[in-house]
N, C-alpha and C positions, 0 to 999 in steps of 0.2 A: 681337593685340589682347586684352587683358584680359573675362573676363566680362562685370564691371561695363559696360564701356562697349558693349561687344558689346550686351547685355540692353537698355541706355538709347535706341540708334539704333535697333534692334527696336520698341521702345517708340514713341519718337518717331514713325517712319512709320507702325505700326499708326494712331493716331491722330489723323496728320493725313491717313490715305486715309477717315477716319470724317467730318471737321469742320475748319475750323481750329483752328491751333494754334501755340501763341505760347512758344517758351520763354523761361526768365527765364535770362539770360545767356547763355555758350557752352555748349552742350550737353559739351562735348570740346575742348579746344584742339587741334583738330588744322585746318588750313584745307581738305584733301580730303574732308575728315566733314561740315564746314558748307558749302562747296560744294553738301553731296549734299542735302541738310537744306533747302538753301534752294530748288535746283531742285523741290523735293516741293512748295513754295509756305509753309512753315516759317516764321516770324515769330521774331526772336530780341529781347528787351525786356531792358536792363538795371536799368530800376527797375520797379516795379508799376505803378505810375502811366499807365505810356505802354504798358500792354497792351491791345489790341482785340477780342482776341477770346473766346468764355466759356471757354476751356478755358489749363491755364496750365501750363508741366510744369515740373518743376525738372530743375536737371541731377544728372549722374552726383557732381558733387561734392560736393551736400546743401546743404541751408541749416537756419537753425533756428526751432525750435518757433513763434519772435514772428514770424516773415516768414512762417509758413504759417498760423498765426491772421490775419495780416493781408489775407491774398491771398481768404481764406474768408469772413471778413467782408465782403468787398468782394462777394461771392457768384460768386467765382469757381470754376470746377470744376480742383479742383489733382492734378495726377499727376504723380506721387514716381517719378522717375528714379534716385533716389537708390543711389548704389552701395551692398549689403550692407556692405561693409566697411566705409564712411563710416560707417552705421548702427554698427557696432560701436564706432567711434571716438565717436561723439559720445554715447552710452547707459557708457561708460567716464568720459569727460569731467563726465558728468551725477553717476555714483556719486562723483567725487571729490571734486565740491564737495558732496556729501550729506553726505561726509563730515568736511567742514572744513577740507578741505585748501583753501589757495589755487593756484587753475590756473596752470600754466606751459604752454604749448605750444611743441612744436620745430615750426617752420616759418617759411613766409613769411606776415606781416601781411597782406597787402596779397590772399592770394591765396582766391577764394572760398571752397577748404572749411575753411579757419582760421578765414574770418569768421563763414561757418556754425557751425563749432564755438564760438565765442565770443559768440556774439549773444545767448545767454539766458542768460548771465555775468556780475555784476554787476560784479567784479572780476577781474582776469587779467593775464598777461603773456604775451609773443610774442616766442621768443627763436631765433636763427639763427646768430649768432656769438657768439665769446668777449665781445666786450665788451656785448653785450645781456645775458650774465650777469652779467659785473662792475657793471651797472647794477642790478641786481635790487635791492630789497629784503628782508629778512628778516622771516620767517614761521613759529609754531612748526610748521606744519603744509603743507607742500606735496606737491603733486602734478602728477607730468608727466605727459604725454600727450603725442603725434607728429602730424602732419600725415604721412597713410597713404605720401604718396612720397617721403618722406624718406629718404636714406642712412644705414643702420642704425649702422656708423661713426658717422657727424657726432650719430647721437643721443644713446648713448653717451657717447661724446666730453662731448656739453654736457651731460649727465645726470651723470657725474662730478666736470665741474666745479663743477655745483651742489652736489653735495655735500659738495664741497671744500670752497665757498665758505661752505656753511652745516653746519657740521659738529653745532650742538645742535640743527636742526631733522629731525623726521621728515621722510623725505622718501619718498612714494610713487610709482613710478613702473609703469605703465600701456603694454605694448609693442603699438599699434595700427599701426606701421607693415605695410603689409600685404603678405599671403604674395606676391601676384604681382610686387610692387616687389623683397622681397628676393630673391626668384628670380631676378630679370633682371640686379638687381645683381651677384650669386654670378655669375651667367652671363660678363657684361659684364666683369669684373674676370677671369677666368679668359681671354679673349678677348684682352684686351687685351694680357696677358701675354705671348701666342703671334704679335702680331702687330706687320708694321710701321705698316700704315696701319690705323686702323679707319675705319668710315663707321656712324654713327649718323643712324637715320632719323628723323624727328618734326617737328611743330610745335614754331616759334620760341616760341610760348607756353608750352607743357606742359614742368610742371618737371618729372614725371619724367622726360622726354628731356633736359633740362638739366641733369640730376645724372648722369645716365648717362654725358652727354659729360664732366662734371667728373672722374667716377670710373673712365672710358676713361683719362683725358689722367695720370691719378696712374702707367696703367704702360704707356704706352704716347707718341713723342711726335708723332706724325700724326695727328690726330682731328679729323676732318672731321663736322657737326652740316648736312644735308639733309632740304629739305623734301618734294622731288620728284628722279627721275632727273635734271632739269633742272638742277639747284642744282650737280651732280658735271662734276670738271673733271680731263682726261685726265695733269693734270700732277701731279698728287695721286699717281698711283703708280709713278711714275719710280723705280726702283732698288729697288720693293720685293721682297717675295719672298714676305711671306703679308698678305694683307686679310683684316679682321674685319669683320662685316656685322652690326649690331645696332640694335633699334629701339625708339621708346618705346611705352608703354600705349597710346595711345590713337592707334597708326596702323594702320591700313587694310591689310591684306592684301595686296591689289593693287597701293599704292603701292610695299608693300616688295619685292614681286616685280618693278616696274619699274627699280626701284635694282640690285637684286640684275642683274636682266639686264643694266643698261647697266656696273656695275662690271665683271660678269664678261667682259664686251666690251673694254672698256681693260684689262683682265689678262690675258685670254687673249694677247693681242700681245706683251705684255713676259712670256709666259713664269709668270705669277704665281700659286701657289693661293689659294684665296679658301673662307676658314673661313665656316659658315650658322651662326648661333646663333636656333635655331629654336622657337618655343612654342605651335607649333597642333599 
């Protein structure tokens, strides 16, 4: 588990063993963290509106400046979960358009800390594939910036093409994707390499366990995406000879030691080593 998220569930319990406490959205995409969250008696609210109680935290993936004016007006008492590194993404984001550039973001639309990062934006774009560039516009002046789990490849990749695509505009770009994503990536990719099967552990939500498993399957062609030891199934390592074990930001410790034991169980029988790619 990442800092960031590590620091935010920290957060979260301290403050609801103080009061209730209600956060705005998923704290973590992970369903063993909100499980844990809810047994504490945790409130989770997707719009402001349908908050109950005085106190209001955001998550680890930030939101922006006009939803924490709002939430404060409303005279709510708001506590910023917010990942530092989001912080850095979005105070990045902030100086480009200071500077006239128009924003680009690499990421997913739809996913909160893009919308975070776009909400005090008057103008913007949100790009993930080739053809959300080919759709772009032309701008003397732009500026990228990353959604922090992004695969530094795939940023690359569509940072290039924009320049391709706009060869007389400035173009600046802003590399917020952050140290523990590229870490796990270098990992994951080095991992996958050496191995037949790998098994990536996370929430069906969290993209970066879903970039992981995309970035697993590029070299490797067994790649199994688990939530729990439950999800793993003994027919998965038939005829292999090495497993990789790897997980996303925002899972739980315990979860991944539960996986790890029951893999190593269906390996130990057929004879199999089983690589740890470890970051506690």
């Amino acid at each position: 588990m990442c800092f960031g998220v590590r620091d935010a569930i920290a957060l979260a319990i301290a403050h609801a063993d103080a009061g209730p406490l209600t956060i705005l959205g998923a704290l973590v995409h992970n369903p063993a963290v909100l499980s844990a969250l809810e047994a504490k008696g945790i409130a989770v609210a997707n719009d402001v509106a349908h908050v109950k109680t005085p106190t209001l935290m955001v998550t680890a993936h930030g939101t922006s400046e006009r939803t924490l004016a709002t939430t404060r007006a409303m005279g709510l008492n708001v506590v910023e979960a917010t990942c530092p590194l989001v912080h850095v993404a979005h105070r990045a984001v902030a100086a480009l358009a200071r500077d006239g550039c128009h924003v680009v973001i690499i990421g997913q639309r739809d996913h909160v800390e893009v919308r975070g990062l776009t909400d005090d934006l008057e103008r913007f774009d949100v790009v993930l594939q080739d053809e959300d560039v080919l759709a772009l516009q032309e701008h003397p002046r732009i500026g990228v910036a990353a959604q922090t789990t992004q695969p530094v490849a795939k940023v690359r990749h569509l940072l290039n093409l924009i320049r391709r695509r706009f060869p007389q505009s400035y173009v600046h770009f802003v590399d917020t994707v952050c140290r523990p994503t590229k870490e796990r990536q270098s990992a994951a990719i080095e991992i996958a390499q050496q191995a037949d099967v790998v098994i990536v552990v996370g929430g069906r939500s969290s993209n970066n366990t879903r970039e992981l498993v995309k970035t697993c399957a590029r070299y490797c062609a067994r790649v199994h995406h688990v939530e729990s030891d439950a999800d793993l199934r003994a027919e998965w390592f038939e005829g292999a000879s090495v497993v990789g074990l790897t997980a996303g930001t925002s899972t739980p410790d315990e979860v991944i030691d539960r996986v790890e034991a029951h893999v190593r169980l269906c390996a130990h029988t057929a004879g199999v080593a089983v690589t740890r790619n470890d970051f506690r």
